[in-house]
Every structure is written in C-alpha cells, then in structure tokens.
N, C-alpha and C positions, 0 to 999 in steps of 0.2 A: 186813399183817404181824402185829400181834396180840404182840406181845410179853408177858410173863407174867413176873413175879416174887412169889414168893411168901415175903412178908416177916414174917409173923407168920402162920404156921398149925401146929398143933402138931406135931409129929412121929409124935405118934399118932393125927392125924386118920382119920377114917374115910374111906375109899375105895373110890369102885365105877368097876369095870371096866365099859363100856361098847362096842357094835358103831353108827356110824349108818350108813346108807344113803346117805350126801352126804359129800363132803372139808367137813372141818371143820378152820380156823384156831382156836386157845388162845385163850384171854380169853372165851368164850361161855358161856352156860349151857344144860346138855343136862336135859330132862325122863325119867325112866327109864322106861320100860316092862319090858314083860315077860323073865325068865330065857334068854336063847339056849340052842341044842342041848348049847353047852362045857360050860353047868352053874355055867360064873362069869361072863359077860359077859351085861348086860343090853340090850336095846334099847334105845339112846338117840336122840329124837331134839331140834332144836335147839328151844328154845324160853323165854320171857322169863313165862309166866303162872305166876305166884308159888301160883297153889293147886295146883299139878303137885311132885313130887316131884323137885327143880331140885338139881342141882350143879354144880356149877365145876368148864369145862373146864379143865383142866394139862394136856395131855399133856408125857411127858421129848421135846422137841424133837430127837431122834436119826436120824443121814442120814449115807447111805454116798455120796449122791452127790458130785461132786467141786464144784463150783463151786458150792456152799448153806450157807448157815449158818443159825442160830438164829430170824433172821429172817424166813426162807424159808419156815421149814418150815408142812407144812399134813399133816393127818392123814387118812389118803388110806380113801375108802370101803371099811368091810368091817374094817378094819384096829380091833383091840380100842386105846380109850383110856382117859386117865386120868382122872376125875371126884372132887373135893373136896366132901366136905360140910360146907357152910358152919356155923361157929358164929359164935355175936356176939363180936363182937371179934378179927376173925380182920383180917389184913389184907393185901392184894395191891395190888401195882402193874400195872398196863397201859400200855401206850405207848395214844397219844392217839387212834391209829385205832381201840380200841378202845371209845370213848366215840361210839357210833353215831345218837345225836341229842343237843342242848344244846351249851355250851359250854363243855366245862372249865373249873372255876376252883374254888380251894379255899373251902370250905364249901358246895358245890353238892349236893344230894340226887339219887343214883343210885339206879335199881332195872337188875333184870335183862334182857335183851333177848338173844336169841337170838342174837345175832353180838358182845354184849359189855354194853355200859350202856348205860342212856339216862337222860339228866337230866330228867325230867317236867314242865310249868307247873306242876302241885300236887306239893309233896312226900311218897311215900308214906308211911304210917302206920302200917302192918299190912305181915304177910309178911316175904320176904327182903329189904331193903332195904340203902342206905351210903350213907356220904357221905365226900367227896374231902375228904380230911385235909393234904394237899400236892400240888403240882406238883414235881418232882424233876425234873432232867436226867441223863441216863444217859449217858456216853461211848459205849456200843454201841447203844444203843436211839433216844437222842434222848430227848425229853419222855415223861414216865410222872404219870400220873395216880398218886395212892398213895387206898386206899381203904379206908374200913373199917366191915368191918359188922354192923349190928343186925339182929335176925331175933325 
C-alpha cells in the first residue's frame, strides 16, 4: 500500500518528473537517469544507493477507477511521476509497509531503499539519511512512521 504524507516539505521544493519501466508504489526512492524523448521526464529507475541522484517517490495518488482509493493506488509503467528532492529537515510520513527491513520504533535510523526504508544494524552517517521522529496513527492509513531527514 505505501501510503505517503508529506508533512514538512516546502512548497517550493524542487521536483522531477520522472518515467520507470516497473509499476511503482509511493514511499520509494527513484534514482534519475537520463532526459526522455518529452524533454521533462527523466528515466527513473528504483533504487536505495545514496551516491545515485535519489528522490522521493510522491506521486498525486489519482484513480478514475471505481472501487480504489488512495491506498490502492500504484503508478502504473510508462506513466510520468512525481519525484521530491529531499532537503534536511524535510519530513514525511509512511504507513508501516513502508519501512521494508527493521522495525519501526521512534528514534530508529532510516536510509533509503528502493521500495521505501530500511532501518540498518549500523546507523548511516553520510548521504541521504532519517530518522523516525514518531509513530502516529492515521484513521485512513493505520500506523505511519513520521520521518525526518538529514542529508
């Protein structure tokens, strides 16, 4: 499911439009590649290695189909999305499937992974990194990790 709220990022953050080749769930971080034929969408594909040019999947979770909601959605191959560039101090929430090894719990050190976070045995030190600032419960989402990060 991947739920996605983004609780402190600026308004002016910077944003890259990206294309990947895979349906891709929100909460992940996409590595960018090369400019596509459009001239604004770049090749994004999924990935957690902090020396790669990483942002934060958002896509606007938007569905015309009937029985889906926010929860559901996944951003379907081919199909341009939305990418955040992380600053320090920026902060988002995740519902808990997002947190794809460790175990959640406030003051935990996150880094990036490919399909959302992962809590490391070593905390990293360098690169994009966070740490769970709170456990929140959401009435629509269920449990959300809140996160906030240093870079």
């Amino acid at each position: 499911m991947a739920y996605v709220r983004l609780d402190k990022v600026k308004g002016s953050a910077h944003l890259e439009s990206f294309v990947a080749n895979t349906d891709l769930k929100n909460g992940g971080f996409i590595a960018l590649g090369d400019l596509q034929a459009d001239g604004e969408a770049r090749l994004g594909t999924p990935s957690g290695d902090v020396t790669k040019n990483l942002v934060f999947h958002a896509s606007v979770p938007l569905t015309y189909e009937e029985r889906t909601n926010e929860l559901d959605f996944v951003l379907k191959a081919g199909k341009v999305g939305r990418g955040y560039v992380i600053e320090a101090g920026d902060i988002v929430s995740v519902s808990l499937d997002g947190i794809v090894s460790g175990t959640p719990a406030k003051g935990a050190k996150v880094a990036p992974h490919a399909d959302g976070f992962s809590i490391p045995a070593t905390a990293p030190t360098a690169g994009l990194r966070g740490e769970i600032i709170a456990i929140e419960t959401d009435l629509y989402a269920g449990q959300l990790a809140v996160i906030r990060f240093a870079v």
